[in-house]
C-alpha positions as CSV (number, residue, x, y, z in Angstrom):
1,X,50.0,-9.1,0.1
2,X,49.2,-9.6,-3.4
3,X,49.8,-6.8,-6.0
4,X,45.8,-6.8,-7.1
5,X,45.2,-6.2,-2.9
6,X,47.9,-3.3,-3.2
7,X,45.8,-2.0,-5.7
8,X,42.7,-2.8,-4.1
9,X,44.0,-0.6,-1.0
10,X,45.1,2.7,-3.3
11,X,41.9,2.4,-4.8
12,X,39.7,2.2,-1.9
13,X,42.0,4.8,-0.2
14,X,41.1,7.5,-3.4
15,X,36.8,6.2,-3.0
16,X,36.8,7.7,0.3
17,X,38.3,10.8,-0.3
18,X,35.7,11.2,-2.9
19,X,33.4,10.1,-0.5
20,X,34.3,12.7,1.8
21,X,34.0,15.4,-0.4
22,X,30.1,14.2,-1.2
23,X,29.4,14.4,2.8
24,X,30.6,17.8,2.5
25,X,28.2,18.5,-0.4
26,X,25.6,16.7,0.8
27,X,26.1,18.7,4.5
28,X,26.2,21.9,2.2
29,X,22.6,21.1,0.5
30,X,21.3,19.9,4.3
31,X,22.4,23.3,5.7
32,X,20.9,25.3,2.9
33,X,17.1,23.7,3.6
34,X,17.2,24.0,7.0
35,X,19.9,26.4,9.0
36,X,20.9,28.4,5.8
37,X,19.7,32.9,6.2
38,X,17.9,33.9,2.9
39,X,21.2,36.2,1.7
40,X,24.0,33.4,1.5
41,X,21.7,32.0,-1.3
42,X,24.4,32.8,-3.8
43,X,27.9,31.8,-2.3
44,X,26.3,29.0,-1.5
45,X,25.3,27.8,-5.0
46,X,28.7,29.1,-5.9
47,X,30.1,26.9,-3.2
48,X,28.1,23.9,-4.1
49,X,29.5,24.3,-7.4
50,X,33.0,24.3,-6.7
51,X,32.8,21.1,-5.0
52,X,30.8,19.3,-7.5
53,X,33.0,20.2,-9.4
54,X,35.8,18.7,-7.8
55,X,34.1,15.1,-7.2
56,X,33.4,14.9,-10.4
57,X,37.4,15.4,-11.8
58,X,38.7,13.1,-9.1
59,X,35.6,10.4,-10.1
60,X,36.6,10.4,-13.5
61,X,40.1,10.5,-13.5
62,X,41.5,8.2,-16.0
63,X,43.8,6.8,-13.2
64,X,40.8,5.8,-11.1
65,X,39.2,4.2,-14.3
66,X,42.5,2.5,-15.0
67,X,42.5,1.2,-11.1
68,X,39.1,-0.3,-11.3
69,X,39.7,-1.6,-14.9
70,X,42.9,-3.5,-13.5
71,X,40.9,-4.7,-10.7
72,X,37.9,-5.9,-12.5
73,X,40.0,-8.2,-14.5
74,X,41.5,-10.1,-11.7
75,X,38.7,-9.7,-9.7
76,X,39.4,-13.6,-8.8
77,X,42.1,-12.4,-6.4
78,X,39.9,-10.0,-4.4
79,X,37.3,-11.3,-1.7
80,X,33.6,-11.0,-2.4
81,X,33.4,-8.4,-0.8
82,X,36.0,-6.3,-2.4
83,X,34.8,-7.7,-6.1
84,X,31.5,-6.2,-5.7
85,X,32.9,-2.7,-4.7
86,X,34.8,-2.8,-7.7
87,X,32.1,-4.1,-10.1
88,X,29.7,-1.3,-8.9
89,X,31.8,1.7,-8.3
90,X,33.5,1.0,-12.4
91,X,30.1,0.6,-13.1
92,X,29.2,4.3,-11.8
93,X,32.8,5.3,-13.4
94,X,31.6,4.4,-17.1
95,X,28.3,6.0,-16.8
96,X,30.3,8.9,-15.8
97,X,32.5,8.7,-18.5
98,X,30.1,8.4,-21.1
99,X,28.4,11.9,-21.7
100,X,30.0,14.2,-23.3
101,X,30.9,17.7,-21.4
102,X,28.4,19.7,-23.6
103,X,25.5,17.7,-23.3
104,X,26.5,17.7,-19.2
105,X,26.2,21.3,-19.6
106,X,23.5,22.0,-21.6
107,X,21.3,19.8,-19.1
108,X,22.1,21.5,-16.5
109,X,21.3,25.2,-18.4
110,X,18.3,23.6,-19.6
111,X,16.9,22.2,-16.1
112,X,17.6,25.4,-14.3
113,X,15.9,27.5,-17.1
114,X,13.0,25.3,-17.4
115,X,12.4,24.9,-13.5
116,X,12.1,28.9,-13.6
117,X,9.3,28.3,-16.7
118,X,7.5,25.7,-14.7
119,X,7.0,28.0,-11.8
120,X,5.2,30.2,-13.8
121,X,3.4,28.4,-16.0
122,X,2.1,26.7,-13.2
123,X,1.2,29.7,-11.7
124,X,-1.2,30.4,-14.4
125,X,-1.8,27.2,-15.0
126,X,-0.4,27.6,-18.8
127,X,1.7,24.6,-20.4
128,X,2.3,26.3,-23.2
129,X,4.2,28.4,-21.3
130,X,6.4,25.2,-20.3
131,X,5.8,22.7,-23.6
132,X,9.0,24.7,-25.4
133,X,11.2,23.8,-22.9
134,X,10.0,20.2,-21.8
135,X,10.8,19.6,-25.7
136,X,14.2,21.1,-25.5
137,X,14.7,18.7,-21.5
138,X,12.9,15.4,-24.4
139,X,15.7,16.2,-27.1
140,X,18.3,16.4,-24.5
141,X,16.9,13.0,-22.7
142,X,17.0,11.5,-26.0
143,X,20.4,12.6,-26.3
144,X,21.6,11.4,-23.1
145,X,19.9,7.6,-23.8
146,X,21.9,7.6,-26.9
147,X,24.8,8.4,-25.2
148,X,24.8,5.7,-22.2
149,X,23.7,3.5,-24.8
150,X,20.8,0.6,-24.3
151,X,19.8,-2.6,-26.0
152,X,16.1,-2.8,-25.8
153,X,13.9,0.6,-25.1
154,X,15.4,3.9,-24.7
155,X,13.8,4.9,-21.5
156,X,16.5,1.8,-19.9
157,X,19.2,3.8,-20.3
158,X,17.3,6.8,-18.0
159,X,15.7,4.0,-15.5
160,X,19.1,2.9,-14.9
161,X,20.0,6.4,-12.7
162,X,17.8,5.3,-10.3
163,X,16.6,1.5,-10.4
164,X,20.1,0.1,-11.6
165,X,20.1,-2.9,-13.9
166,X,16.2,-3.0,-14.4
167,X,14.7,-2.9,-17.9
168,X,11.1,-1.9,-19.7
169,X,11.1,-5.3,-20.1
170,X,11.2,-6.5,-16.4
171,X,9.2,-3.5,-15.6
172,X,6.5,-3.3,-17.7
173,X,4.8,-6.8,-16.9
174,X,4.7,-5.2,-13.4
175,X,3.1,-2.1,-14.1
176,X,0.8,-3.7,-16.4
177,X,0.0,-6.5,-13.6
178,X,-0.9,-3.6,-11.2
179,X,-2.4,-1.2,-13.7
180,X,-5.2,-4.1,-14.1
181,X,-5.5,-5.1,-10.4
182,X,-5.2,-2.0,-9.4
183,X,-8.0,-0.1,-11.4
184,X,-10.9,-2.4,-10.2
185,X,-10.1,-2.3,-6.7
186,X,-10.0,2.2,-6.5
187,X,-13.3,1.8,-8.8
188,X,-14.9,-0.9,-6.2
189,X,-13.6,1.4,-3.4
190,X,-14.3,4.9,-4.4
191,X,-17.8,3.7,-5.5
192,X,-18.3,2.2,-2.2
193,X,-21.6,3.7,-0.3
194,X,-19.7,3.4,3.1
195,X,-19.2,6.8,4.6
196,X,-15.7,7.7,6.6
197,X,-15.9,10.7,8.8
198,X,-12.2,12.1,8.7
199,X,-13.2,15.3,10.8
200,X,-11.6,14.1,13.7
201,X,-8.5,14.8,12.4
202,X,-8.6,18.3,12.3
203,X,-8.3,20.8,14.6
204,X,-5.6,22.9,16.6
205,X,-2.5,21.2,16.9
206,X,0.6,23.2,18.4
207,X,3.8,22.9,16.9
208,X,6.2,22.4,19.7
209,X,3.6,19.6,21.0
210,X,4.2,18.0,17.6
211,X,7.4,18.0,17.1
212,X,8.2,16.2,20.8
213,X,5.4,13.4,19.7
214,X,7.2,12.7,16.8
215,X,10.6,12.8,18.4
216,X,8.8,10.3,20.3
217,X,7.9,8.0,17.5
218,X,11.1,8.6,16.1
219,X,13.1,7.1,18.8
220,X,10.7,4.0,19.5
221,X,11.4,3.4,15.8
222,X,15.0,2.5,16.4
223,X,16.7,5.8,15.3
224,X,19.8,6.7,17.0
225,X,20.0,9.9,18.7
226,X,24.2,10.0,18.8
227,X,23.8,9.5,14.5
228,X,20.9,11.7,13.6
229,X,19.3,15.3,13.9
230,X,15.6,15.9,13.2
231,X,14.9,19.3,12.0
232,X,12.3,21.3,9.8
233,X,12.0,22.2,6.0
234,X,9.3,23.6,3.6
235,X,10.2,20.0,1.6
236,X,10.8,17.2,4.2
237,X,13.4,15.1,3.6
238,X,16.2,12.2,4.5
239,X,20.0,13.3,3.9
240,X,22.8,10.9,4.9
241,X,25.3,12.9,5.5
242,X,27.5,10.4,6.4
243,X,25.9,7.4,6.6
244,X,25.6,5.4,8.9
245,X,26.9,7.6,11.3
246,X,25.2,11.1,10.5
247,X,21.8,10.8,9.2
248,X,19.6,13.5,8.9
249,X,15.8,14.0,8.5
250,X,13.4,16.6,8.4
251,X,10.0,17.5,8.7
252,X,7.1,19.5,7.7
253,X,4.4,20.6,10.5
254,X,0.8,21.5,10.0
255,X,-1.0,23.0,13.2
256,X,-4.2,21.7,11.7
257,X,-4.0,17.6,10.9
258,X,-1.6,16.5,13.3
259,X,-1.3,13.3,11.2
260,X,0.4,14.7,7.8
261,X,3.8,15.3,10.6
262,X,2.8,11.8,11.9
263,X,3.4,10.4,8.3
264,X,6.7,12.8,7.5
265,X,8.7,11.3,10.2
266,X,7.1,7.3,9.9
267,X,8.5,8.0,6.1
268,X,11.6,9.9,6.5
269,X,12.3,7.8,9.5
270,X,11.8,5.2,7.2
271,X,14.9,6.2,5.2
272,X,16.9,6.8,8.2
273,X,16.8,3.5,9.3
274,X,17.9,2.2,5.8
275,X,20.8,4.6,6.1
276,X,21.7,3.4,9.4
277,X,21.7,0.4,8.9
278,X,24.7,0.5,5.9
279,X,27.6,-1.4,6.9
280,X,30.1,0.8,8.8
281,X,33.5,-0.8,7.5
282,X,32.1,0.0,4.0
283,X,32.1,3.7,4.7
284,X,32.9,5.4,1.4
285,X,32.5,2.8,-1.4
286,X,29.1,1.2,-3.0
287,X,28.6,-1.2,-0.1
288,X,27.7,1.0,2.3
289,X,25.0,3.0,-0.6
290,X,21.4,1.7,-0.9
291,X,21.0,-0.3,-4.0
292,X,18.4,1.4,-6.0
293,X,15.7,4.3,-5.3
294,X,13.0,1.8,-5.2
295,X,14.2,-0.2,-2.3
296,X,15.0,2.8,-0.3
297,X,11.4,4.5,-0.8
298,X,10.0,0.4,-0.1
299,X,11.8,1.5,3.6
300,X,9.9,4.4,4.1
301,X,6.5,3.2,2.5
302,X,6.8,0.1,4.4
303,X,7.4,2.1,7.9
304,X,4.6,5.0,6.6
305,X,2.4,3.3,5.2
306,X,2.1,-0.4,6.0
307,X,3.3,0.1,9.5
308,X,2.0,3.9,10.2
309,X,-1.6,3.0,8.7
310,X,-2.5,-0.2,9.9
311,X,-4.9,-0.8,13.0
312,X,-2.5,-2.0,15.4
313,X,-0.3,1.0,14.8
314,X,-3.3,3.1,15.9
315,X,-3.3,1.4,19.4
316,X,0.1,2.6,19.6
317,X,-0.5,6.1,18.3
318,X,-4.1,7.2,20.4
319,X,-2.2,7.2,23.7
320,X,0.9,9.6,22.5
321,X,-2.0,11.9,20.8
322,X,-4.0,12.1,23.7
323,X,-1.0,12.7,26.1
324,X,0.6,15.9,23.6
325,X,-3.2,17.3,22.7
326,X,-5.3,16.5,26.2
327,X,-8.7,16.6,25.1
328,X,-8.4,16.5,21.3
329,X,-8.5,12.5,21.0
330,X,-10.4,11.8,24.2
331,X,-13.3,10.2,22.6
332,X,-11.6,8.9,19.4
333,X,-11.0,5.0,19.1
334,X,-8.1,3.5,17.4
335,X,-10.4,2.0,14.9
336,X,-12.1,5.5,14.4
337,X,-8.6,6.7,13.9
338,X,-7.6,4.2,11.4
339,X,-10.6,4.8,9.3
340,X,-10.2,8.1,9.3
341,X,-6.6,7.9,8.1
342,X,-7.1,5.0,5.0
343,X,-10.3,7.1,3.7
344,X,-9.7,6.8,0.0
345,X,-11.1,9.0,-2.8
346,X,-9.6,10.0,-6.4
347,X,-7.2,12.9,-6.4
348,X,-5.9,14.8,-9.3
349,X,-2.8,15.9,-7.6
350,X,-0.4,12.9,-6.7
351,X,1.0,13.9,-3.5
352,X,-2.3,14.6,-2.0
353,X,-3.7,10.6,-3.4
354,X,-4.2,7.9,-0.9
355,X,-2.8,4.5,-0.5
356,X,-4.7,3.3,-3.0
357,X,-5.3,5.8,-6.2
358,X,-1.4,7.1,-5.8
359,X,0.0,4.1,-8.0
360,X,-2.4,4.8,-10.6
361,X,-0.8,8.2,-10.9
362,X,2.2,7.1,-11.3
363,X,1.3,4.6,-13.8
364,X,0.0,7.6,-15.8
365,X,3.7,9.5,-15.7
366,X,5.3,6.1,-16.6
367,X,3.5,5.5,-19.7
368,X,4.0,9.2,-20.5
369,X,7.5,9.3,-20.2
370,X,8.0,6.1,-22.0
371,X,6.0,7.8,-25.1
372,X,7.7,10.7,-25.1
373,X,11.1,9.7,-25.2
374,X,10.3,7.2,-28.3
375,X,8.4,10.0,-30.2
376,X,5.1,8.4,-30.0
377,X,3.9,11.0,-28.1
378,X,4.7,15.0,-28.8
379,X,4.7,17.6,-26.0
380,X,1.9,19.6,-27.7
381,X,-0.5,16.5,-27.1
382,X,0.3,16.1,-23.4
383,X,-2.2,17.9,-21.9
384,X,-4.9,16.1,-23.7
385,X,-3.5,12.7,-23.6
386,X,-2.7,13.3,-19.4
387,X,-6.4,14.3,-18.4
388,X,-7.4,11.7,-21.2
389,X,-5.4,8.9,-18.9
390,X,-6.5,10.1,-15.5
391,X,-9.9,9.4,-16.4
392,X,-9.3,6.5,-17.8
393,X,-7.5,5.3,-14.6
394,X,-9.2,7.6,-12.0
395,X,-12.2,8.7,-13.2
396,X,-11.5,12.0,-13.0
397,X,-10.5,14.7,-14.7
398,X,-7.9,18.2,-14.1
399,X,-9.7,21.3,-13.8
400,X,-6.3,23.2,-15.0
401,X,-2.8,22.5,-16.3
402,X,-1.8,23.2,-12.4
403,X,-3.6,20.8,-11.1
404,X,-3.1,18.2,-14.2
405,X,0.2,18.0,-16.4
406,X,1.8,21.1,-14.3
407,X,1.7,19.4,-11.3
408,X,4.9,18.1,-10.8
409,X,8.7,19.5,-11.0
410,X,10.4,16.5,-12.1
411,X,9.8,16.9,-16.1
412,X,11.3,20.3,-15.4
413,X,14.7,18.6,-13.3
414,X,15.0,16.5,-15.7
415,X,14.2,13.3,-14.0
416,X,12.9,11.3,-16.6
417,X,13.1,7.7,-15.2
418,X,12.2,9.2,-11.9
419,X,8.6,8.0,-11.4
420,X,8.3,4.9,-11.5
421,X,10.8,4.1,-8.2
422,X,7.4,5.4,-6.3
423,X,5.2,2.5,-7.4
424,X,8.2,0.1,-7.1
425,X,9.0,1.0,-3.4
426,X,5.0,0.3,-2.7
427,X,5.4,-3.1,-4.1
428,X,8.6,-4.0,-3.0
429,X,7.3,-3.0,0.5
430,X,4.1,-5.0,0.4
431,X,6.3,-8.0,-0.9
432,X,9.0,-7.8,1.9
433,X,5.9,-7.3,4.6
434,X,4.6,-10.6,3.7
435,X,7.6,-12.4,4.6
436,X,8.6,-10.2,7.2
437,X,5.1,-11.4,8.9
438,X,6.0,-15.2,8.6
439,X,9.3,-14.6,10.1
440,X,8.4,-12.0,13.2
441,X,5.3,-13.7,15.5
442,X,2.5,-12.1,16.7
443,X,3.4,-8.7,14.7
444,X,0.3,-7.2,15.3
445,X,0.9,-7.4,19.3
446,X,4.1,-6.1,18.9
447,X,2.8,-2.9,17.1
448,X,0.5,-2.0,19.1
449,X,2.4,-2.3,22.0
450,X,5.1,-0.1,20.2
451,X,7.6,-3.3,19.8
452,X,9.3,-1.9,17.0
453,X,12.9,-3.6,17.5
454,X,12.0,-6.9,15.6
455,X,10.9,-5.2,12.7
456,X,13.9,-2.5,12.8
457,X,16.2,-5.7,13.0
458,X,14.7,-8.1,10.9
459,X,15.2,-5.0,7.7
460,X,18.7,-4.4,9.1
461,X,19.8,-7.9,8.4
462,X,17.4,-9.0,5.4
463,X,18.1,-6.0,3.4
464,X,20.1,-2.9,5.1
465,X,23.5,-4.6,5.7
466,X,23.7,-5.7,1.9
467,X,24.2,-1.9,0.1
468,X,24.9,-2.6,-3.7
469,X,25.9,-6.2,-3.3
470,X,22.9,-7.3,-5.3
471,X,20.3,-5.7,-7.9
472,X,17.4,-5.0,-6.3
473,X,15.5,-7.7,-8.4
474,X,18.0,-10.4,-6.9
475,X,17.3,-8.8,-3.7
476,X,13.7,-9.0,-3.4
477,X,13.7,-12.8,-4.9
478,X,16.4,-13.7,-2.2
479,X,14.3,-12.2,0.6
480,X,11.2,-13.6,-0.4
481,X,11.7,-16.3,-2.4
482,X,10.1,-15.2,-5.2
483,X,10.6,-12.8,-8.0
484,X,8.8,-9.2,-8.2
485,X,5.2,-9.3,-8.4
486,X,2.3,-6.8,-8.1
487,X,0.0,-9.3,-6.5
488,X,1.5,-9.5,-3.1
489,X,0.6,-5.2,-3.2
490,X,-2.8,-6.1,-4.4
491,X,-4.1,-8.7,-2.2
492,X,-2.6,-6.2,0.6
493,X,-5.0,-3.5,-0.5
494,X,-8.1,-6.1,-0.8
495,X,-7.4,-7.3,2.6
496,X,-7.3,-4.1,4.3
497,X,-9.4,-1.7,2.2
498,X,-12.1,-5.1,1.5
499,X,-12.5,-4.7,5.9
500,X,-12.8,-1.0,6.2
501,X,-15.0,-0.4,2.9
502,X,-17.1,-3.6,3.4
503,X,-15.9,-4.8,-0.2
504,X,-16.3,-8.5,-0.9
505,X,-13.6,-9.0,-4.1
């Protein structure tokens, strides 16, 4: 065995005890949404603590840098396989590296304090209130570009947390292709004289009776039961605790619209899948994590939405609604029920916007963040500017702070960068359906039948099984042939929305 596979083995050997530690974090944070009594709020925070702590010296001890370091330069003696892990996890080690312990800390001050001014100025619907501390979370931002260092915009440096590798440069031709598709086709749509009854999906809806039917969907999916739990939170969610072996998800239940729990476990299930499908004998290095945020929300937009809201979908659903609430569907079609659920309208809140409007919101946060980190916009103007853009791309306009720039909590985390993985999962999503279609026959037959095993594999071994091998950009052009594009995302909306609205484009 060769010295630089010694190494290899030592260094793989210390990644999974790191690795380790994160499960227990991660089972920590799992625990404390869902199983966790109100008073062990404290020790736990202390006890998250402590072991954040500890990954974080063991990740960024010099001997591990000096281990990947070594290997990275005779990568040429290490499989594919094993050059890749190394590439990506002394990638992660020199991000690490590079802020500095006080600007670490004062983040982390800063984000808890400002979260506790959001909450309130949201309550009163008051951004000044917040604005003093969003500028202090812009300085730091600022601060922490600088320090990770970039070559072209600032805001790379921040997109790089969660879409690794990609650049204002690659994204912004994207966002501006959809921006101008996109606006047109919610204008032609919400203008649209055709009238949608979505009544039907109200009424009384029992818990327990939900929670089996999505249990139900959950398993014809393709989760495995001996690898995941399904439980409930205020905030559902995916956690892999240990993927691919213990995967957890979690969902929210509303005993009026049966269809919101309908949508939590399509999307969370979504996730699962992705995290069950990681390769197994990559446990605890950067093989067996997804590649970027935007290809593992594409996962659970592609299973929610393009899946959960298409017609043949319905034909699959009706019979499990009618069987867990007898009488409450009896006289509902499937086409009924798909209307229903793809009625679009312009929202000022972004979690509550259809298939449709929701990128436009995002597009909104995107060019906001981007002007705020360069200075071109100040935090005093936000309010203005933000119910200036949303009727510029909406048509509407925020009655309050709380329901305009207030909104959201991610300015307050800190996650600037955050947004735009949302938009990017949509497309990415739309662009591996429309291969995914040429490769699978007769999908439609398949769905409505509840055949969801093709699907389930074709993701497994097209994007799943690959982790961090490749970017996500080199991803989606070696799955489809083609680079990313907005297009395949728009003609998917034209298609579907052009049919239910009437709408010749």
């Amino acid at each position: 065995m060769s010295n630089s596979k010694k190494l290899f083995r030592r260094c793989r050997a210390q990644m999974k005890d790191i690795s380790s530690l994160a499960c227990v974090g991660g089972l920590l944070a799992w625990d404390q949404e869902t199983m966790m009594p109100p008073r062990a709020s404290p020790a736990r925070a202390e006890q998250s603590g402590v072991i954040a702590g500890v990954i974080h010296e063991k990740f960024i001890d010099p001997a591990m840098g000096a281990m990947l370091a070594e290997l990275d330069a005779h990568a040429d003696d290490l499989s594919s396989s094993e050059a890749a892990i190394v590439r990506e996890r002394l990638r992660d080690y020199r991000k690490a590296t590079t802020l500095p312990l006080d600007l670490v800390r004062d983040m982390a001050r800063v984000a808890s304090l400002a979260q506790d001014a959001w909450i309130k100025a949201r309550a009163k619907s008051d951004f000044a209130m917040f604005a003093p501390w969003l500028e202090k979370t812009v300085a730091l931002k600022r601060r922490q570009a600088k320090a990770y260092g970039y070559r072209g915009h600032p805001y790379d440096a921040l997109l790089d947390d969660y879409e690794p590798y990609m650049t204002v440069a690659e994204l912004d031709p994207v966002i501006d292709e959809l921006t101008q598709g996109l606006v047109p086709i919610a204008h032609a749509i919400t203008s649209s004289s055709a009238n949608i009854d979505a009544r039907l999906l109200h009424g009384h809806f029992p818990e327990a009776q939900q929670e089996l039917m999505c249990r139900a969907i959950a398993a014809r999916m393709g989760l495995d039961p001996q690898a995941s739990r399904m439980d409930r939170s205020a905030h559902p969610f995916c956690a892999g605790i240990s993927s691919p072996t213990d995967v957890r998800i979690t969902i929210r239940f509303d005993e009026h619209e049966v269809t919101k729990a309908v949508s939590n476990v399509m999307h969370e299930g979504g996730h699962a899948l992705y995290e069950q499908g990681l390769p197994e004998r990559f446990v605890g290095t950067p093989l067996a994590e997804s590649i970027s945020l935007g290809i593992h929300e594409s996962q659970s937009r592609l299973w929610e939405n393009v899946i959960g809201l298409s017609l043949p979908f319905m034909t699959f659903l009706l019979p499990l609604l009618r069987t867990h609430f007898p009488g409450s569907f009896k006289k509902v079609s499937a086409s009924q029920l798909y209307r229903a659920l793809n009625r679009v309208g312009a929202k000022p809140i972004r979690i509550e916007s259809d298939e449709v409007t929701y990128n436009l919101h995002i597009v909104l946060r995107y060019e906001i963040e981007k002007a705020l980190l360069t200075g071109d916009l100040k935090v005093k103007e936000l309010p203005h500017v933000w119910n200036d853009m949303m009727k510029k791309l909406l048509g509407i306009r925020p009655k309050d702070d709380a329901h305009g720039v207030l909104q959201d909590t991610h300015w307050a985390s800190g996650l600037f960068g955050y947004f735009p993985t949302y938009s990017l999962g949509n497309l990415y999503a739309a662009q591996f359906w429309n291969t995914l279609t040429k490769d699978i026959p007769h999908i439609d037959a398949k769905m409505a039948r509840g055949e969801f095993a093709p699907i389930r594999a074709w993701l497994g071994e097209h994007i799943h099984r690959h982790g961090r091998r490749y970017t996500a950009l080199e991803l989606i052009k070696r799955v489809t042939g083609t680079p990313l594009h907005a297009y395949h995302f728009l003609n998917y909306l034209k298609e579907k929305y052009g049919e239910i609205y009437k709408i010749r484009w």
